[in-house]
Each structure stands twice: as C-alpha cells, then as structure tokens.
C-alpha positions in Angstrom: 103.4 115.1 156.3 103.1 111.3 157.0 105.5 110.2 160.1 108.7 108.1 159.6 107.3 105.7 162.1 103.8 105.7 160.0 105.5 104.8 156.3 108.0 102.1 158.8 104.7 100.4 160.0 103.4 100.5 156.3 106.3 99.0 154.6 106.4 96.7 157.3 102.6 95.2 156.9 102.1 95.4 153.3 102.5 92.5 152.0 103.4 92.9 148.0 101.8 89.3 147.1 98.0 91.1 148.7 98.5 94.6 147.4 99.3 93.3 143.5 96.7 90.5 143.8 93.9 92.7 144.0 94.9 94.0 140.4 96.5 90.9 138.9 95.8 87.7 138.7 98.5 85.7 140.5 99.9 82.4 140.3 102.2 80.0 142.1 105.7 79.5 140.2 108.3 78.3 142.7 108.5 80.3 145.7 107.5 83.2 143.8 104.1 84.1 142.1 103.4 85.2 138.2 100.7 87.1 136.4 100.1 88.9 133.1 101.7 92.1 132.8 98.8 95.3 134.2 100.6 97.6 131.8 100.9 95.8 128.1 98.5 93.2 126.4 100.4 89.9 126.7 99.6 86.0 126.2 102.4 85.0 128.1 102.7 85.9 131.8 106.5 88.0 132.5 105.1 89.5 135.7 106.8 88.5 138.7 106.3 89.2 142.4 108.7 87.5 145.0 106.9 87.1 148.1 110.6 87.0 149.8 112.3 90.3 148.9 109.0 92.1 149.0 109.1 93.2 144.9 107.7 92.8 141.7 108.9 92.9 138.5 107.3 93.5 134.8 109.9 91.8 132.3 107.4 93.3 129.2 108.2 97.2 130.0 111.3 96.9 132.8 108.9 98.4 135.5 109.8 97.0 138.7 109.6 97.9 142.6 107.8 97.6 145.9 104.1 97.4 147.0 104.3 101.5 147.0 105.7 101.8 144.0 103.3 99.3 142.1 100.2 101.5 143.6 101.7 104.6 142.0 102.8 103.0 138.7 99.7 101.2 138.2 97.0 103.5 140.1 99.3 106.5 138.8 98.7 107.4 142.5 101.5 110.2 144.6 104.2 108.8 147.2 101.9 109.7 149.8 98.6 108.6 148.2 100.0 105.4 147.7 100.6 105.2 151.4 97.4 106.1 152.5 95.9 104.2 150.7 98.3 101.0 152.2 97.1 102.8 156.0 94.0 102.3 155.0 94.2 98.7 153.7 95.8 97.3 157.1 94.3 99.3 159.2 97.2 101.7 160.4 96.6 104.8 161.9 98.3 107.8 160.6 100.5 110.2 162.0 101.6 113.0 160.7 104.6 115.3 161.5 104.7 118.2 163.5 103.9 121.1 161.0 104.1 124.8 162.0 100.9 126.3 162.4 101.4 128.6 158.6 102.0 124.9 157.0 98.6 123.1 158.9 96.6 126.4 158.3 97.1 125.8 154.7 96.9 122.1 154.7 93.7 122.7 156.2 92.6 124.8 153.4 93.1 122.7 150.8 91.3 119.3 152.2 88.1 122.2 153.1 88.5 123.5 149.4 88.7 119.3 148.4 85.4 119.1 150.4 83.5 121.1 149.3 84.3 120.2 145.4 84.0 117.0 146.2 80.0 117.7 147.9 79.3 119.7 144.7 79.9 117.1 142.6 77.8 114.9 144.3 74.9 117.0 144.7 74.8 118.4 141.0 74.7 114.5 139.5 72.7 113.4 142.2 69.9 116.7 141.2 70.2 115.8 137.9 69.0 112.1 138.2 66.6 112.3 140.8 64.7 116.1 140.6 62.3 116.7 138.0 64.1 119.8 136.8 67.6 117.8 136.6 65.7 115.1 135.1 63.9 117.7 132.5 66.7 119.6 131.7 70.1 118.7 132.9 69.1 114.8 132.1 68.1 114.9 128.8 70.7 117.1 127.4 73.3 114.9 128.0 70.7 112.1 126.4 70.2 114.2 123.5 74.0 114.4 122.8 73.7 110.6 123.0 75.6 109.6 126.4 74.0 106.7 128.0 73.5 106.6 131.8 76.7 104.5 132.2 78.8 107.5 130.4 77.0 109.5 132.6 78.1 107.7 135.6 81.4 107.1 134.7 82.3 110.8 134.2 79.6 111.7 137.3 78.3 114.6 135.2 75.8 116.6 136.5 73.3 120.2 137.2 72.8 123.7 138.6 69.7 125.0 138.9 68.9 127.5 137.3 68.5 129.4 140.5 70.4 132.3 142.3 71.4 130.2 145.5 70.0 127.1 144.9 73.6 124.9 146.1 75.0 127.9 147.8 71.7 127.4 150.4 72.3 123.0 150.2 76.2 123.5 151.0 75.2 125.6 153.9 72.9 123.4 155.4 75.0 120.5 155.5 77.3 123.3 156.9 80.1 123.5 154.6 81.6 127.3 154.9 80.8 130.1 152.6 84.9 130.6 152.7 85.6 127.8 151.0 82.6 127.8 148.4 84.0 131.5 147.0 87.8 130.0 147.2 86.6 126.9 145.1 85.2 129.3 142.9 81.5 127.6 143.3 79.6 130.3 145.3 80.5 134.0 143.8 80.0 136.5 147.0 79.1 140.0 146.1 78.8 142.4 149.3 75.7 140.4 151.4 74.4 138.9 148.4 76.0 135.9 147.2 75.1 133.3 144.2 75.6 129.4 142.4 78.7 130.4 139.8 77.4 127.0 137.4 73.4 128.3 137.8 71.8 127.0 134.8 74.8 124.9 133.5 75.3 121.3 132.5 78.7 120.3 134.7 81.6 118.3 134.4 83.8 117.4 136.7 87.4 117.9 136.0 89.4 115.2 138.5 93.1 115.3 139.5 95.1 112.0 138.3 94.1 109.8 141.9 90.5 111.2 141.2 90.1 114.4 143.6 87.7 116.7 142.3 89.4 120.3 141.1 86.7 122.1 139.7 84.3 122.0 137.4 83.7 123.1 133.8 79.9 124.2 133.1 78.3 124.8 129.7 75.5 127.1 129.4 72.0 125.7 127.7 70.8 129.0 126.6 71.3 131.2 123.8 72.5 133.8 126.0 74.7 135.0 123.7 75.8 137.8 125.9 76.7 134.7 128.4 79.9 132.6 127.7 78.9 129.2 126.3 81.9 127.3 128.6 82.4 128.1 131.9 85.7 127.1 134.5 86.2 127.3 138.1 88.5 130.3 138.2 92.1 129.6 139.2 92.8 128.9 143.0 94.8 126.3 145.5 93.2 123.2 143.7 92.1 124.8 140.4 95.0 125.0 138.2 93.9 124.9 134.4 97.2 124.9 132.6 98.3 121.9 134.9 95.1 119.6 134.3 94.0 117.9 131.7 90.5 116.6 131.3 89.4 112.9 131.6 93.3 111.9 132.5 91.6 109.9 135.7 89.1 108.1 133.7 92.2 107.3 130.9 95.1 106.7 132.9 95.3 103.0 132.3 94.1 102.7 129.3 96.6 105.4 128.2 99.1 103.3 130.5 98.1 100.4 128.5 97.7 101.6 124.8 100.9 103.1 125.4 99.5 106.1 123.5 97.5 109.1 124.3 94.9 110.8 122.3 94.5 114.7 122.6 91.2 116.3 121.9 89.9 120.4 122.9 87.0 119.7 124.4 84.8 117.8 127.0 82.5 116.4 124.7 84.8 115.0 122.7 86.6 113.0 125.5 83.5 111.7 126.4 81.9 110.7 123.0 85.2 108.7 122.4 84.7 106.9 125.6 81.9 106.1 124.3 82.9 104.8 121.3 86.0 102.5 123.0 88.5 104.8 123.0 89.7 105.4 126.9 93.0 106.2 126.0 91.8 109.7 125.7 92.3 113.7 127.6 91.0 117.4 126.8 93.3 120.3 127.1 89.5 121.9 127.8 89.7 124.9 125.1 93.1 126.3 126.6 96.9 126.2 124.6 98.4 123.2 125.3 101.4 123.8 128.4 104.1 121.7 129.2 102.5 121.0 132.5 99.8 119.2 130.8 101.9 117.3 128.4 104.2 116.4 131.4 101.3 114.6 133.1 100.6 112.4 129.9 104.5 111.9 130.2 104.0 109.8 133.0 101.8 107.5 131.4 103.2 107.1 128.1 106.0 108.7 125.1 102.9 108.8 122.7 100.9 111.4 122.0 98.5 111.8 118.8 96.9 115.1 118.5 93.6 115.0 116.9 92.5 118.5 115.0 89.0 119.1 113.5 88.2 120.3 109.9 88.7 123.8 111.1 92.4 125.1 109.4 92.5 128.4 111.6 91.3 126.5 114.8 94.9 123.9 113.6 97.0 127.2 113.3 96.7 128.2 116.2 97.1 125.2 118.0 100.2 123.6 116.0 102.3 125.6 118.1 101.6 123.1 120.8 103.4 120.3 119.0 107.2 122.1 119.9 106.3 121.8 123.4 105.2 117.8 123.0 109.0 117.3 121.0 110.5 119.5 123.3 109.5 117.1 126.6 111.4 114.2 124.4 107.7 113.0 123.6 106.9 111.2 119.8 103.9 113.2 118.1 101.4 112.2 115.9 98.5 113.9 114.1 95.2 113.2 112.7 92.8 115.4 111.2 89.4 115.1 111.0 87.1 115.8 107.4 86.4 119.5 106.8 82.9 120.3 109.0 84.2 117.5 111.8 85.6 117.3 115.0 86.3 114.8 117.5 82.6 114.7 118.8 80.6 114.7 115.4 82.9 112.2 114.2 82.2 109.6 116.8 79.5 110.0 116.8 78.5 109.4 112.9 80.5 106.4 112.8 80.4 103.2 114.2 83.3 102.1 116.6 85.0 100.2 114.2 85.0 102.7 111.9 86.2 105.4 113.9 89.2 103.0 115.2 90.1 102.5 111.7 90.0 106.4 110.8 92.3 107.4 113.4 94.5 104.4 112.2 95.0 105.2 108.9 94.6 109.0 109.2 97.6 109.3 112.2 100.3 111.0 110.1 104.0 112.4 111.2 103.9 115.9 111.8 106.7 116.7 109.2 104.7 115.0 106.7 101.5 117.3 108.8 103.3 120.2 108.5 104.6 120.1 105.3 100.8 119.6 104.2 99.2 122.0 106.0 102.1 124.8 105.5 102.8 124.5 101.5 99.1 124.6 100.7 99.7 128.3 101.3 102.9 128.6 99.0 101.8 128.2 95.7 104.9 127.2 94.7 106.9 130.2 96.0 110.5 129.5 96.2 110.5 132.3 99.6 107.3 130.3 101.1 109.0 127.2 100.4 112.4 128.3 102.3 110.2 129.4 105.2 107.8 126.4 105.7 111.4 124.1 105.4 113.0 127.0 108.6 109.6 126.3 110.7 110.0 122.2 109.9 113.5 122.6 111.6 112.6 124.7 114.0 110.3 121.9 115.4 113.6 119.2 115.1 115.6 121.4 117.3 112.8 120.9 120.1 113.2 117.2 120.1 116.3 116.7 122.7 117.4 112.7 121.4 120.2 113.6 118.9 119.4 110.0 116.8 115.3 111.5 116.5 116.6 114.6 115.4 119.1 113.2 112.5 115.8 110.7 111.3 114.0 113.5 111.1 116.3 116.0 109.3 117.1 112.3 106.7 113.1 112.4 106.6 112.4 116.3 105.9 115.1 116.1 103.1 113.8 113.4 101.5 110.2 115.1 101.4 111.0 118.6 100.4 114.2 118.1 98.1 116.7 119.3 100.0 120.1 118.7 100.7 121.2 116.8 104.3 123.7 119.2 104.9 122.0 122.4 104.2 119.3 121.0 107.1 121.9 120.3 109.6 123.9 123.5 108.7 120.2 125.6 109.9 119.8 123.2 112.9 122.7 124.1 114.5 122.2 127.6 113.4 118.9 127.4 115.6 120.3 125.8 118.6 123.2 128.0 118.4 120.6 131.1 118.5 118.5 129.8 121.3 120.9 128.9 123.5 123.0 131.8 123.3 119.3 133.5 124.4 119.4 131.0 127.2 122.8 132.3 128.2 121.3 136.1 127.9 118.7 135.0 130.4 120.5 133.3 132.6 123.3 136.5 132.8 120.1 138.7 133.5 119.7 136.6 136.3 123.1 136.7 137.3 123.1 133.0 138.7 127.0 131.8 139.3 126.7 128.6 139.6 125.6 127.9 135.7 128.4 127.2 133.2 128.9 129.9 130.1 126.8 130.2 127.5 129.9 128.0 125.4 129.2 124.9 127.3 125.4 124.9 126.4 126.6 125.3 122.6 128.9 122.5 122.7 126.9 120.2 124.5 123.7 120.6 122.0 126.2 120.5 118.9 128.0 117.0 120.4 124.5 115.3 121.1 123.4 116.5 117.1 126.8 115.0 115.9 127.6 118.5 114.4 130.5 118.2 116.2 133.6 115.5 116.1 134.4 113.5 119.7 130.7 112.9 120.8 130.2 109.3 119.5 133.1 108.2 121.0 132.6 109.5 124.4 128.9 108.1 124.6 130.0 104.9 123.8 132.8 105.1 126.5 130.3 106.8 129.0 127.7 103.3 127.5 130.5 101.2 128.4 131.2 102.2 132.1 127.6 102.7 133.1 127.3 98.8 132.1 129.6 98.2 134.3 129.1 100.1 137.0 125.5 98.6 136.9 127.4 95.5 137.3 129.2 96.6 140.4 126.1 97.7 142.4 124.5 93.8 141.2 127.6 92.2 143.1 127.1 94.3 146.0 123.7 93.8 146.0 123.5 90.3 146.0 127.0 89.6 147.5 127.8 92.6 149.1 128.2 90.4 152.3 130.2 87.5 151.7 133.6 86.6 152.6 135.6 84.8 149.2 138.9 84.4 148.7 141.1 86.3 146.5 144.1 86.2 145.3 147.2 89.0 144.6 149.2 88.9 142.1 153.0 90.6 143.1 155.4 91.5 141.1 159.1 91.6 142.7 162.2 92.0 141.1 165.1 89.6 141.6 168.8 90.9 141.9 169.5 90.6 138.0 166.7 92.8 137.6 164.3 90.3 136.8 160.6 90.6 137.7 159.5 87.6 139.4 155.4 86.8 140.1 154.2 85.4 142.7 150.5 85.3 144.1 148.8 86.1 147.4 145.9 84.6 148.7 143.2 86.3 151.2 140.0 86.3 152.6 138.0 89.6 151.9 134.3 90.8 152.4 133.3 91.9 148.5 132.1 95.2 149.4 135.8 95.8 151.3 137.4 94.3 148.1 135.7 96.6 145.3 135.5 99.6 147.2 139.3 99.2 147.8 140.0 99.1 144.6 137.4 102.0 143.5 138.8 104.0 145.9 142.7 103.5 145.3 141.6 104.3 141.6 139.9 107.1 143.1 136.9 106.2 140.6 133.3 108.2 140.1 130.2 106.9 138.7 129.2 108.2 135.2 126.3 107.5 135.9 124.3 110.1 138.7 121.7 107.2 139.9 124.6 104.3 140.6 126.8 106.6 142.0 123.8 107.7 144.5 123.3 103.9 145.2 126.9 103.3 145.8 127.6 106.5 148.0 125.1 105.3 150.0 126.0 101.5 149.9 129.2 103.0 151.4 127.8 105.1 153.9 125.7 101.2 155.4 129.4 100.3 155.2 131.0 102.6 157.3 128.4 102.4 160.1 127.7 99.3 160.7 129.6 96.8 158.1 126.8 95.6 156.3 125.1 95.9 153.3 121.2 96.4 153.9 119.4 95.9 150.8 115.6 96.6 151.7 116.8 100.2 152.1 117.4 100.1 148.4 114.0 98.4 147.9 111.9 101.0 150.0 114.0 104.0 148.8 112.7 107.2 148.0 113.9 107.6 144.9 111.6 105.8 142.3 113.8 105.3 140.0 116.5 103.6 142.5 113.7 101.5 143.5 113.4 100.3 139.8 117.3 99.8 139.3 117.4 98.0 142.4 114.1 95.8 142.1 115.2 94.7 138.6 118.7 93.5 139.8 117.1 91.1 142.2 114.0 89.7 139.8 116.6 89.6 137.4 118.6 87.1 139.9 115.3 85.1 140.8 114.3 84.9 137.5 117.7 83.2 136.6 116.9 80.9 139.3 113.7 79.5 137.8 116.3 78.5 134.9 116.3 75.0 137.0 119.8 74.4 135.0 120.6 71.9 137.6 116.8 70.0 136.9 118.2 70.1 133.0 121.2 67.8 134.2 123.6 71.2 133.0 126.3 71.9 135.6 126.8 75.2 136.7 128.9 76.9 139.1 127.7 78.4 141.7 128.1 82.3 142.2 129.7 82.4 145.1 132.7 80.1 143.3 132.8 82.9 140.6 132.6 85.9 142.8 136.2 86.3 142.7 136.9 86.6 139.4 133.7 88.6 138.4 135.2 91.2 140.9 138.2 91.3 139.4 137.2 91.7 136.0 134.6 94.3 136.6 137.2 96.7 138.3 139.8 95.9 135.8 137.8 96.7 132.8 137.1 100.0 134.4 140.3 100.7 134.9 141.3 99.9 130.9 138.3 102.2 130.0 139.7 105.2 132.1 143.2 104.6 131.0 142.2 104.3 127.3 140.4 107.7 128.1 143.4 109.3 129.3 145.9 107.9 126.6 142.8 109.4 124.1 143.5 112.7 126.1 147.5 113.4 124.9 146.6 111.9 121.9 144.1 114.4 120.9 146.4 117.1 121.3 147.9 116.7 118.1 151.0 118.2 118.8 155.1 116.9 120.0 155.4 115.6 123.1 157.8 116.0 125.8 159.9 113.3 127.1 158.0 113.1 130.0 155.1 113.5 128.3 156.0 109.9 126.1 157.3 108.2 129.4 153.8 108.3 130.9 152.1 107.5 127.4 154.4 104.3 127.7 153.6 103.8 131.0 150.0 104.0 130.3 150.4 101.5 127.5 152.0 99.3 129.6 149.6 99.0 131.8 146.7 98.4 128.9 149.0 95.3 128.1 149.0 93.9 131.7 145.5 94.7 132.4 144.3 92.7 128.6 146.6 89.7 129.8 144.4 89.4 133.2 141.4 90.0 130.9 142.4 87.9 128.4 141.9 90.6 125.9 143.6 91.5 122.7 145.0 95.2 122.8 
C-alpha cells in the first residue's frame, strides 16, 4: 500500500489547475479558471476549478472534487492509480507501507502475472505486423473482416503462431518465468513439455478499466471443428471473466459522455461498432451477463441498451440478464437486430449514419420488449397471457426506485389491459415471497445482527406505496436532509467565526406574568450549532452528513478549529463531492458581482446569526411535528398526561413558527 507520507506529498504538489488542464481546456474567470464540461456535450462552459481551495466543480452533472478525484472520475482510474499516476507527474517517489511478507508475496505475483500479459500483448501485435506469417495470416484476417490498421491499433490485436512453443521460447528469452506464463494462463505446462495456449489464434486483448492487460481471448482460424472456435485465458489472480467486460477501456469516456452504454456478446461486434462511430460500446464476451459486469458500466453511466441479434433462442436465454440490469437500479433498453443479423453484420452493411439511426429508432422499453417477444408464443391463450403479465412484474420488482416501479406497473397496464390494482396486488405478492426467502437465508446463516424477516417486508411495501405512512416520512426525512446539508455549508464556510448572538429569556414576574428579555453574546458558530444539536440531542438522517459532522466535531474537540481540506482530500468520494460542491457553489455565487450591478447585499457574516438560528429551529419543528405525528397515530384516548405533553408540544410549534415567522 501507498504511505501516508507518499499521498501527503502528493496532495501537497498537485496542483488541480495542471492536472485538469491537461484534459480541459481552461480559462481565466476571476481568480478562478473555467472550461467545458469533460463529461457532457455543452456550448456553454459550467466547469469550474478554483486554483485556491484546490477543487473543481462540473455544474452540468454535480460532479465535483480534488485533483485525485477528477483523475478517477474522468480517467475512471482506482484511488491508488490516480495517485500514481500524480507520483509520477511531479516526480515523487513512492513508498509503500510495511506489508507482511504473505501480503508482498502476493503483491508480487500479481505485477509478475501483469508482466507477463502485458509482454504478450506486445509481442503477438507486434508478430502480426511485422513477420510474414503474422502478416499472411494473422494480418489479413482481421483485414478481411474489414478493420483498418487504426482499429487494429486501437484495440492492439494481434497473433500466435501456429507453433508448439513459439512465445513460450520469446518470453523465456527475455526471461520472464515459466511460473507466471502457466498462472496467466498463456503457456499450458504438461509434465516437461510445455506449449503457446493461443497457437494458431487471432487475439484480443481484454484490458482492465485503467487499461492493464487481463488476458486474452483467441479465435481459432481453422475448421477444426473438434477445436473450440473462442478461446479465454482460464480464470486466475488477474483473469476474472464474470467481472470484466470487453472494450470498457477503449469506451469509458465515450460511455461517460453519451451517458449510455451499449451491450453487445461478442468481440467482433465491439470493434465493428467502433468502427462505425459508436465508442460507447462493451462485450460481455459470450458469457451470461453478472452483476459484476453491469456494476462496472454503473460507474460510468444509469444507461444501458442491450443490443440482441435476429436469433430468438440466442434472446431467451439472455433476457434473463435484464433483472440483474433493473435490479442494480440501472434504466434498460433494447434493440433487436433483423432476423439473420447481429451486431457485426449489421455494421458492417450499413453506413454509419444508418446504423446510428437504426439503433435510434429500434431502442424499445423492455416491457414493450417483453411483451413482444413473450405473447408471440401465446396465441391468444388466456393461461399464456396471465403468465407473460407474472414474468413482466417479476422484472418491476427488480427495479429498487418505488416511483420507476409504479410508471412501470401504470405502463404494463395500459399495454396488456389490465387493471392497476390487480398489478400492484402481484407486486407485493412477489416481494413479499422473495424476501421472506431472504429471511430463510439469512436464518440459515444464523447472522444476529440483521433485523427479522418483517422489517425487510415493510420496508419494500413502504418504498412501493403498498403501504400508508411512507410518503409522509420521506418527505420529512427530504426535509431534514436539506437542512442538515445546510448546517455542514455554515460550518464549512463559517465554521470559524466569532458573531454575535442573541438569547431570548423568558422570566416570569410576581403576578405570574412572563416577561422577555434578550441576551447578547459572542460565540464561535461551530460552538453555537453544535450546542444546540447537542442539547436537542439531534442525529443526522442522513449517513454521509452525519459522517461529515461527527468528524467536524471530532477537529473541534482537538484542536478548536474547523480544517476544511480534510473534507476536500477525504477518503470517501462521495464526501469529497458533498464537500467540493458546497464551496464552488459559494465561489460561484461570488462571480455573481452583485455589488458590480450596483445591488446591495449583505454580507454573510452579517446574516450568520440568524441563518443559524433558523436552521436549528426548523429542525427542531420537524422533529416535534414528528413526535406530535407519533401519539397522533395511535388512534386511541389519551391519558391526562399523555394530552399535557401533546399541549406542551404544541406550544412549542407556536413559539418556534413566531421566531420563524411561520404560520402553524
């Protein structure tokens, strides 16, 4: 692992301004710099990077962070790749951490395994353009299917030999070990005799997501039929096939920036669209789709449009994988290709406009797939029917938004003639069933700490709306995590300052009168608000403010002050990203220029006060409301004490909508 001290020195030399320039264009605005947005097609630049605070900001998608951050958003590079490659940029050596001598061992193993793949893939596309048999046989298959030498290049394809040992001797020579060519997978070792895996074979290089070779896939050129026609690196440290996807490297941005992914079967068909101008696409490479591999499109994008040949067994069996796209919260499209086509063919026997246009107009839901596909089989039989409308629901209980879900059961009622209530009455039927077989696993597994099998029902039913009380609390849940976002802005940007605030006391004279009277005091704001959080005993709603403020808190209590570049160079992305936005949000308010327009403004520091006030106070209404809303619901008669602290609750709604200036 990288040292503490190395990632210090590399937060501490990168400069954000150098890092994003070398992707963006960047211009002067202020004291700051703006570009067009890396991840969206704009006309009008709403990228920001502030030389100052060390962050950027993209106001088109809400992406926001550091110069680390930006690597792996827009490089779709790991935490520590992103680092390295920062080392490597200014020149900073890097340390890494003790490890015990198990953990470097297979570290070590790995970067050997990494090695070697990465030599092969050098030395088959490097045979293949410059030996005559590469040239002969290799070359001009790949011509014959049409790719030019930039395609070529791009994807580094490449040869074996159709020899026993003819890279097992090369590796050797340059002195890579036979251990890690049978542990990639690329040397097969029988007794003494060993032999080239890919002999014979066109390759292509399957890449990790920062562009690491994994391993290879290999098609044969005979008609061997007794030989399989594809050919994988078998599974091992590197080589994982249900976790990789084919072509994601050479896609990522476009994907990134089309904000849609295209999913083809097979390695030919990624690379004839890239031929044709469509990047934006991967290859599950012949296997079921896994949620591994629709997880690693999740990075990029929410959009995923499956594209199916003419073949309707070869769409059977694959349908299945669209559950596991809904069930990752993903929106799924399909388009099918003309009876006798697929993917490849296709692109290749129409021009790019044309194909552009196809997958256009041919993208289709996949209820309104389904429903095609499925009824053709019915003929109109009420039993078919019934179960073609069960397998349409089946696939809305995968998808985990509860406003999808209802669109889709409106949408699936309107198209096969069904009643809305008879839908959502087999939804919850469905969810019921799978998560009581959720609870049955999880008691075979005995594990304590997860709540009964009830809990998972009523959760599920609350987010469909198949149960009364959950609209209410999500708005109330809405309405505190606004304002708890509010409270970590103040502390963020004020966190430090002394103001002055002011009491208000309420006495009562000696005819039993209550007098107010008002107290004013100097306070730091981070005293003040956790003061009052804390006499409220108060916890975030929300698991990624309450994280910032805990540890707001803890800076507090060991050295009374708020340091905010912790928040900036966290190690949670996503705090990075709440944090990051707060502050461009603050510097693009500045640019305003109100005071240039001749509008008078007060200054936030003259505000502060009251915007502290209000923010707590409101909190406090929403929690009393909540627990007013808690006897209420009872529905039953109260005791006297029970109606004394109903009062008392109600009495303090009225106070706290006077300081609010609210209307109860």
């Amino acid at each position: 692992m990288i040292s503490r001290s190395t990632i210090d020195r590399v937060f501490e030399s990168a400069r954000v301004e150098e890092v994003i320039g070398e992707f963006v264009q960047l211009k002067k605005a202020g004291s700051n710099f703006k570009g067009l947005s890396p991840f969206t097609d704009e006309k009008s630049p709403s990228f920001m990077v502030s030389p100052v605070k060390q962050i950027w900001k993209d106001f088109s998608t809400g992406k926001g962070g550091n110069s680390v951050s930006f690597l792996m958003e827009h490089e779709h590079y790991s935490y520590p790749e992103a680092l390295r490659w920062l080392a490597k940029k200014y020149n900073i050596e890097i340390e890494e951490t003790e490890q015990s001598s198990e953990e470097k061992a297979q570290m070590n193993e790995r970067e050997s395994m990494f090695l070697v793949s990465n030599f092969a893939k050098d030395y088959f596309h490097d045979l293949m353009l410059n030996s005559n048999k590469g040239k002969a046989i290799g070359l001009s298959y790949f011509k014959e299917r049409g790719f030019t030498d930039e395609t070529i290049k791009k994807f580094e394809l490449g040869y074996c030999i159709d020899e026993w040992d003819n890279f097992t001797k090369a590796a050797l020579a340059k002195g890579y070990d036979l251990k890690y060519l049978a542990s990639t997978g690329l040397t097969i070792v029988k007794e003494n005799k060993q032999f080239d895996r890919f002999k014979g074979r066109v390759l292509f290089p399957i890449h990790s997501m920062s562009g690491r070779i994994l391993g290879f896939g290999g098609r044969i050129l005979t008609a061997d039929k007794k030989a399989a026609k594809y050919l994988n690196s078998p599974e091992s440290d590197i080589y994982h096939k249900s976790k990789i996807l084919y072509g994601i490297y050479q896609a990522k941005k476009e994907i990134a920036k089309q904000d849609n992914c295209f999913l083809v079967e097979g390695y030919t068909d990624v690379i004839s669209f890239n031929q044709s101008g469509i990047e934006n696409v991967v290859a599950s490479s012949g296997t079921a789709l896994t949620s591994d591999q629709i997880r690693l499109v999740n990075r990029l994008t929410k959009n995923i449009t499956v594209l199916f040949d003419g073949d309707a067994a070869g769409i059977r069996a694959s349908i299945r994988g669209i559950d596991l796209i809904l069930e990752q919260g993903m929106n799924v499209k399909v388009v099918q290709f003309p009876e006798g086509e697929d993917p490849d063919s296709f692109a290749k026997s129409n021009s790019d406009a044309e194909l552009k246009t196809y997958l256009e107009n041919a993208a289709q839901d996949f209820i309104n797939f389904k429903v095609s596909l499925l009824l053709k089989d019915s003929n109109n039989d009420p039993i078919k029917k019934a179960a073609v409308i069960r397998d349409i629901v089946t696939s809305i209980s995968k998808i985990p938004d509860g406003i999808q879900r209802e669109v889709y059961v409106q949408e699936c009622s309107r198209i096969m003639d069904i009643s809305e209530r008879v839908l959502f009455s087999e939804l919850a039927q469905i969810v019921k069933k799978g998560v009581q077989e959720k609870s049955k696993i999880l008691k075979r597994q005995q594990d304590p700490n997860q709540p009964p099998p009830e809990y998972f029902i009523e959760q599920e039913q609350a987010q469909m709306g198949l149960v009364k009380g959950g609209e209410v609390s999500t708005q109330k849940i809405d309405q505190l995590s606004i304002l708890e976002k509010e409270i970590i802005r103040i502390l963020l940007l004020f966190g430090n300052e002394e103001v002055e605030f002011i009491e208000e006391i309420t006495n009562v004279d000696e005819d039993g009168k209550e007098m107010l009277s008002k107290r004013k005091y100097q306070n730091l704001v981070s005293a003040e608000i956790y003061l009052h959080l804390q006499e409220d005993e108060t916890e975030f709603t929300n698991p990624l403010f309450q994280e910032i403020y805990s540890e707001m808190i803890h800076q507090l209590n060991q050295s009374e002050k708020l340091v905010v570049d912790k928040f900036v160079n966290h190690k949670n992305a996503e705090i990075i990203n709440i944090v990051t936005s707060i502050l461009m949000d603050e510097e693009k308010h500045k640019l305003s220029n109100w005071e240039g327009k001749s509008i008078e403004v007060k200054t936030a520091i003259e505000v502060l006060p009251k915007a502290v006030s209000d923010v707590v106070f409101n909190i406090r209404r929403i929690l009393i409301d909540k627990l007013v809303n808690e006897f209420l619901v009872k529905g039953k008669e109260y005791s006297h004490e029970e109606k004394e602290e109903i009062m008392s609750y109600n009495s303090l709604r009225i106070r706290l909508a006077e300081k609010l200036k609210r209307v109860v």
